[in-house]
VEXGURO-323760 format. One record per residue (C-alpha): residue in one letter; x, y, z. Coordinates in steps of 0.1 Angstrom, whole numbers, plus 5000, padded with zeros to 4 digits. Layout:
AXYZ ...
//
This chain:
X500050005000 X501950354994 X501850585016 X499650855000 X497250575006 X497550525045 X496150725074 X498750755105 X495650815126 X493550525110 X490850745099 X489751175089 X491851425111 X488351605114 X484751525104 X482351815094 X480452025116 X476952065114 X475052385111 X472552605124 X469052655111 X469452935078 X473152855078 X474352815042 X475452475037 X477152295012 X477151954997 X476651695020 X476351885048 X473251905074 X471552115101 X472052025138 X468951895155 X466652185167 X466952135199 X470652145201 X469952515182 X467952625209 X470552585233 X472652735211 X471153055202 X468353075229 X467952895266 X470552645279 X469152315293 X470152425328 X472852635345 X475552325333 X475552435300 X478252695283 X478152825250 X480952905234 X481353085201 X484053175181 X485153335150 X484653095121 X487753095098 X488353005058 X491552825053 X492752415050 X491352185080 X494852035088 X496151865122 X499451825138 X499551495155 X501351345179 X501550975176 X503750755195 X505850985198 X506351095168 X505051445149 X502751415120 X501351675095 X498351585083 X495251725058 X491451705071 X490851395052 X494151215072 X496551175050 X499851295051 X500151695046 X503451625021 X501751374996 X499151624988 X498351714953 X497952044963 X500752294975 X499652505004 X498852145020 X502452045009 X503452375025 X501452285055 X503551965059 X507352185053 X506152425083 X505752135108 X508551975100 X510852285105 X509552295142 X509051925150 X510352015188 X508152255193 X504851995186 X506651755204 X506751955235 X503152065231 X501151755223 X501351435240 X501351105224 X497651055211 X496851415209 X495951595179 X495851995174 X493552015147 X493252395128 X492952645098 X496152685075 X495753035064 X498553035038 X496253025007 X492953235001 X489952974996 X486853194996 X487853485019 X490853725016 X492553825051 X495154055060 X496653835084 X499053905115 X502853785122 X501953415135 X498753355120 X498953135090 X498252835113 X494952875138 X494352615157 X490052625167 X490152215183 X492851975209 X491551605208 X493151335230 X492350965216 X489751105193 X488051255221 X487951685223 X489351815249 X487752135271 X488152475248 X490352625284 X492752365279 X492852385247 X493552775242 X495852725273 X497952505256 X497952735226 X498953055247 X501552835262 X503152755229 X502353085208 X499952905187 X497253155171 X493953085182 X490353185168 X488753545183 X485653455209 X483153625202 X480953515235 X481153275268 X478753165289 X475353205276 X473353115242 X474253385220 X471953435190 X472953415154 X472653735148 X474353945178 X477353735165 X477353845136 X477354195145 X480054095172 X482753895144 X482254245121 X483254425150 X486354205164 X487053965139 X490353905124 X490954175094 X489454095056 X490254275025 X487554545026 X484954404997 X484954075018 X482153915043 X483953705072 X482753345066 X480553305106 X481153135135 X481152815154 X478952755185 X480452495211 X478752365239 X480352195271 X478652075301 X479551955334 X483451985325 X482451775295 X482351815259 X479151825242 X478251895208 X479452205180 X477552405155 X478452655131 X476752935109 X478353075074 X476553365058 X474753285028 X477053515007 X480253305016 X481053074983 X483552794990 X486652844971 X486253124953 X490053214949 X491552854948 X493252864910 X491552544901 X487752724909 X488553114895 X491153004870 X493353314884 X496453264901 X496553184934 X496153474963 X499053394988 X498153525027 X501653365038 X504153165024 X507653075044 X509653365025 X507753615040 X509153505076 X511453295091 X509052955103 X508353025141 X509453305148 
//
């Protein structure tokens, strides 16, 4: 079997999250159940639940994952990030491996930092900060999420970019959210909508269940070469700064 062909995790680095009621959605996606929506965007179960919504970014699902030990770059689909057709993936794969200590030190064996790789523009254009061309928005441990504290802990800990909140605590509707990613959400060229944002819920120091919203004006890919037949808009690439610093 070559290796293009074989998943060091066994499976997807991340499945797909489902969405909101109005959300735009995209081929083969679903809403989330309406009752999950509720406690979402309008009463909580009980006093156990938090709600937790963030900025909702457009770039590659990729993971970093530590397995046995040993540092993997990987696209959302699970394969390795350097057998990619594709080169921002590729790219991906070169930027990991340049800091393979720092992962190391970060994850432990099993874990699996799983985020956005800004470098290319899919269907947004940002004006990105130093550091921000990988965004991590998820830790899991053995396939299982781990709380959103310990996850942005970690981050801070090892200056790993992580996704503006836009609330905590209570259900937050759809729209003050909205309002609240134009108003602190990371910079876009200025003809751009930002994509939406993604609603987790944790109870009783537990993971529970995500949902996200994207704006109906959001059209997947737009700038990728092989969908506008332009070139491709580059938000990073490693000549623009030295990897980590």
């Amino acid at each position: 079997m070559s290796e293009r062909a074989t998943k060091p995790l066994g499976r997807k680095a991340y499945g797909s999250i489902p969405h909101l009621p109005d959300s735009r959605i995209g081929p083969g996606e679903h809403h989330i159940h309406e009752g999950q929506a509720r406690i979402c965007t309008e009463r909580p179960r009980d006093r156990h639940d938090r709600v937790i919504v963030t900025e909702k970014l457009d770039g590659a699902n990729v993971a970093v994952a530590n397995i046995d030990g040993e540092v993997h770059a990987l696209g959302r689909q699970g394969y390795p990030a350097h057998t990619a057709p594709y080169e921002h993936i590729r790219m991906f794969g070169e930027w990991v491996h340049a800091q393979v200590e720092r992962f190391v030190e970060m994850l432990e064996p099993g874990e699996v930092l799983h985020g956005e790789w800004m470098a290319l523009a899919h269907g947004t254009r940002y004006e990105l900060d130093a550091g921000d061309e990988f965004i991590a928005f998820d830790l899991t441990r053995d396939g299982k999420r781990r709380l959103w504290d310990e996850a942005v802990e970690r981050c801070d800990r090892f200056d790993v970019a992580t996704p503006v909140t836009l609330s905590d605590g209570p259900p937050a509707t759809v729209e003050a959210m909205l309002a609240r990613l134009d108003e602190v959400g990371r910079a876009v060229a200025a003809d751009e909508d930002r994509e939406g944002a993604v609603w987790r819920v944790e109870r009783r120091d537990g993971f529970d269940f995500l949902a996200k919203f994207v704006r109906a004006s959001k059209v997947d890919g737009a700038y990728l070469p092989e969908i506008s037949g332009q070139e491709p808009i580059w938000h990073w690439r490693p000549e623009h700064r030295a990897v980590g610093a």
